[in-house]
N, C-alpha and C positions, 0 to 999 in steps of 0.2 A: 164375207167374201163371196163373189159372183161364182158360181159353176160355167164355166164357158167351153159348154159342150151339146151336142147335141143330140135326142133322142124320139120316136115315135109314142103313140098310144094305140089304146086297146079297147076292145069290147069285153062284155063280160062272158057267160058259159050258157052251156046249153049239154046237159048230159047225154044227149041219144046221137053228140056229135062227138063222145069220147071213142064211138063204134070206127069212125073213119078217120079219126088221129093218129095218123100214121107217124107224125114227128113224135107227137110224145111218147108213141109206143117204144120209137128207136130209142129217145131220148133216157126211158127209166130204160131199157133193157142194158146201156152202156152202162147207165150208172151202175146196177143190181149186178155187172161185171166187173166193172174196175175201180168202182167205188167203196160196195157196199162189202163185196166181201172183204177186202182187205183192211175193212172197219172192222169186222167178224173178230180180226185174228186180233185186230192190235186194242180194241178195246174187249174183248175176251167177255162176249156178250153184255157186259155195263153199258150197256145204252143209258137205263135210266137215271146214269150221272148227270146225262144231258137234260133231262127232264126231271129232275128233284124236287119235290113237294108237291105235286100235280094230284090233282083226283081225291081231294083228302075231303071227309067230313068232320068238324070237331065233334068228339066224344067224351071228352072228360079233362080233367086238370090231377095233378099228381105231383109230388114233388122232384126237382131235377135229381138225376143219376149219372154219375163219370161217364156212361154211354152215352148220353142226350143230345140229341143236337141242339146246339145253342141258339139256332135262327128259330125254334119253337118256345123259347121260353117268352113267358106272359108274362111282362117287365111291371104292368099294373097290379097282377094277384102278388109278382113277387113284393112289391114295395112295400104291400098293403099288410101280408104274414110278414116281412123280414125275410123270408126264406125262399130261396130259387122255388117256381113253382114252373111246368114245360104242358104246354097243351099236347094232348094226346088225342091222335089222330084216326080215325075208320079208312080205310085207304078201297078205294073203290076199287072194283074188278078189270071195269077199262077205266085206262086213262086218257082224258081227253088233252088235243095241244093244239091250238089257233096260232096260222100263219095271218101277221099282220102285214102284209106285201103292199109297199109302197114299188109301183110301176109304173111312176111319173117318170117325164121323157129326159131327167139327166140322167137315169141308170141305163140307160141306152149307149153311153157313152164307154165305151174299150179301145184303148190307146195300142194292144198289142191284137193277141189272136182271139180274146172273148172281151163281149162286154159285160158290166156291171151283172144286166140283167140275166148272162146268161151266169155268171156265180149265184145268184139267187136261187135261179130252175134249180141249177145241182145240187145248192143246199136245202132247198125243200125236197127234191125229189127223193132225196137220201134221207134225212131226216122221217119225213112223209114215211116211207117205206119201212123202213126200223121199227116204226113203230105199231103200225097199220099191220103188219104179217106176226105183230105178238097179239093181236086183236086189240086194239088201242083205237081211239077215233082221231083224226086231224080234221079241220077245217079252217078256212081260210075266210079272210076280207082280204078285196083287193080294190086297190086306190088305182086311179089315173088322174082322171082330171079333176072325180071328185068320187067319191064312193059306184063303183061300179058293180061290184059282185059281191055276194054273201053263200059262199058253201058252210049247209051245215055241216057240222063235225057226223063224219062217217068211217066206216073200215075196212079194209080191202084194197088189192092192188087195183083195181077198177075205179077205185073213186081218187086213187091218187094220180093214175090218171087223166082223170075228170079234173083237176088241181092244175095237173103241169099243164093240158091244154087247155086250161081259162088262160094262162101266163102265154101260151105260144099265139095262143091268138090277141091277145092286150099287146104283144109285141108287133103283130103284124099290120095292124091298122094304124093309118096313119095321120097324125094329128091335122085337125083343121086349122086352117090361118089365123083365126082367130082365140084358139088355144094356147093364150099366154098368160103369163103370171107364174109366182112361186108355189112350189107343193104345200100345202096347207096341212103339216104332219097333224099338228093339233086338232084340228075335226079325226081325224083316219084314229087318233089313240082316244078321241072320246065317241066316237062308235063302236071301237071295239071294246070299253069299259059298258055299254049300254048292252052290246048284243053278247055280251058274255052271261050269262047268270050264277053258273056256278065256276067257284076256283079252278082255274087250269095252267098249262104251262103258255105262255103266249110268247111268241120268236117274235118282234118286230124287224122285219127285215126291210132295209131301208139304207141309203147314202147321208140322211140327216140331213140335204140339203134343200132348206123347206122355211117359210115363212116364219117369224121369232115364235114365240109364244109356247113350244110343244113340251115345253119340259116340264109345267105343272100338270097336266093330262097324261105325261108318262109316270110320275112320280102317284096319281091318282090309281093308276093300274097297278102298279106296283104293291098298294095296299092291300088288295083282292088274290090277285094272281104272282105266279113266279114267273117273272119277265126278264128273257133274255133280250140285249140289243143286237141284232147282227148288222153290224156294221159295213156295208160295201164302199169300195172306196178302187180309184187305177193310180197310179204312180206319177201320170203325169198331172194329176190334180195337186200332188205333193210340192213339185219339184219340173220346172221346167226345161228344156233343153236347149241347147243354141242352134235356133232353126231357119234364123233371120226373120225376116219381116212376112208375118203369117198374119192370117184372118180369126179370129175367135168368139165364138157364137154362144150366148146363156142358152142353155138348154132350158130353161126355165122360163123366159119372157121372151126370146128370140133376139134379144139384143146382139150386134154384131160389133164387134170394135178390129182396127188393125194394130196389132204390135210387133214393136220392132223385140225379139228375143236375144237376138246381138247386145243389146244393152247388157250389161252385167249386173249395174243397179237393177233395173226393173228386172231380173233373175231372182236377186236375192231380197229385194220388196217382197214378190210371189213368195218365194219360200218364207219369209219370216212371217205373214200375214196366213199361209198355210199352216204353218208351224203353232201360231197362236190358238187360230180354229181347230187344233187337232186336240190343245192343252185345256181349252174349253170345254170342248163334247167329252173328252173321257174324263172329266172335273166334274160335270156333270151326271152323268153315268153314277158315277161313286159316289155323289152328293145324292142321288136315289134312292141310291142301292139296287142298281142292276147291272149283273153277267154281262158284260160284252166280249161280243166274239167276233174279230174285226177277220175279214175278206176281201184281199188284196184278188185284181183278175191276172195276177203274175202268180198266183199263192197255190200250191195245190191241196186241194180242197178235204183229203186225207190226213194231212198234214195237220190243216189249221183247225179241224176236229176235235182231232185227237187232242193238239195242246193245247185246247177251251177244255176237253175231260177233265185233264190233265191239273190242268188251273184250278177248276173248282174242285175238285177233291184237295187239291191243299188247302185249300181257302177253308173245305168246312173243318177240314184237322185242324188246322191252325186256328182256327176261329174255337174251338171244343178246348182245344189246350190249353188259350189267355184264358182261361173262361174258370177253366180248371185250377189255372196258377194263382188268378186273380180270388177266387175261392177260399183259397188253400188258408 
């Protein structure tokens, strides 16, 4: 299904321009108030549920224990003794986490009071900062039209900085006429399978709406790294409204068509065809085995956090417990 919305692009960075970033200076200072602390209280400094298995060197093999996490056992050493056997990990001092930001021109698209793009900035910015003021590194790729920027992973509120205004300025430039065609997820997840070297946490942050093919290159990352998907997504890509006969533009190739929304049929085509692509991607997600953390620009961004923590902490008990029973 076509995205029919639309969005600008961007340039990449230039660090001696984070001195005169005044947006993003505002931008984290709002977050680091009404975001970040009231993450403080309600994840009760567990950040790194959000970042789980990151920075790890293997060290040894051992056999499993009722404590173990089950996404470390070595399913090959186990088959090979008969006996749960759990790789054992050296856990680095910083942890590093790569922002994969896709900032092609449909995440420009917000049907209410933010767009796409700007739930991204806030969940980078937040994330970014968590992590970055425990001495942790982040860095970022960022996608437009094709690979535009490469920040290496660094620490500090300065260089998160240096992050949020590569995004403010990718947001402010604006697409040439000739910049059409679909997001090409697949190159953006095997660049950043190439420009990674060592295991880290990587957020794919992205709307998913992107030429076919991305889902063998995310499922390849996944191997190496712990990958979450974060999912952006507005309401009215779900579910239409009856607005009458409006104009509708792919953000993606620039295609423009007129529809009539009065139709009630063509409402509930859009939604069942919506509906399908929704059953797909998170079919696929699980067929991976990657965390998605989905970002509504109606959702508040505290909120939808917290019940990502939330999720994966049942997921690994529950996941330790079958494991346990199944054992037993």
């Amino acid at each position: 299904m076509k995205n029919w919305f639309r969005k600008p692009t961007v340039a990449a960075n230039d660090e001696a321009a984070v001195v005169a970033a005044g947006g993003a200076e505002r931008a984290l200072r709002r977050l680091e108030w009404t975001v970040i602390r009231r993450l403080d209280g309600l994840l009760q400094g567990d950040y790194r549920t959000l970042m789980r298995g990151t920075g790890l060197d293997l060290a040894d093999l051992r056999e499993y224990q009722h404590h173990d996490d089950v996404r470390h056992i070595d399913w090959n050493v186990t088959a090979r003794l008969q006996t749960p056997h759990v790789r054992v990990f050296t856990e680095d001092r910083e942890m590093a986490a790569w922002f994969v930001l896709d900032l092609s021109r449909s995440v420009d698209f917000g049907s209410g009071t933010k767009a796409k793009r700007e739930i991204s900035a806030g969940f980078v910015g937040v994330i970014a900062r968590l992590l970055t003021r425990h001495g942790n590194r982040v860095g970022a790729l960022v996608y437009g039209n094709d690979i535009e920027a490469v920040i290496p992973p660094r620490s500090g509120r300065r260089h998160v900085l240096h992050l949020l205004h590569a995004m403010e300025r990718r947001a402010e430039t604006k697409a040439a006429p000739d910049q059409k065609g679909m997001t090409r997820l697949a190159d953006l997840l095997k660049s950043a399978a190439a420009l990674m070297p060592r295991r880290s946490t990587v957020f794919v942050v992205s709307d998913f709406l992107s030429e076919p093919g991305w889902e063998r290159p995310l499922a390849q990352l996944t191997q190496r790294h712990e990958v979450v998907a974060v999912r952006l997504f507005d309401p009215l890509e779900r579910e239409l409204p009856d607005l009458g006969l409006v104009p509708l533009r792919d953000a993606e190739t620039g295609e423009q068509v007129w529809v009539d929304t009065h139709d009630a049929g063509f409402r509930k085509r859009f939604a069942r065809i919506a509906a399908e692509r929704e059953t797909v991607l998170r079919d696929t997600f699980a067929k991976v085995g990657v965390d998605a953390l989905e970002l509504s620009t109606n959702d508040d961004l505290v909120a939808s956090i917290v019940r990502f923590a939330d999720m994966r902490k049942r997921r690994i008990r529950a996941g330790s417990l079958n494991f346990k029973t199944a054992a037993a």
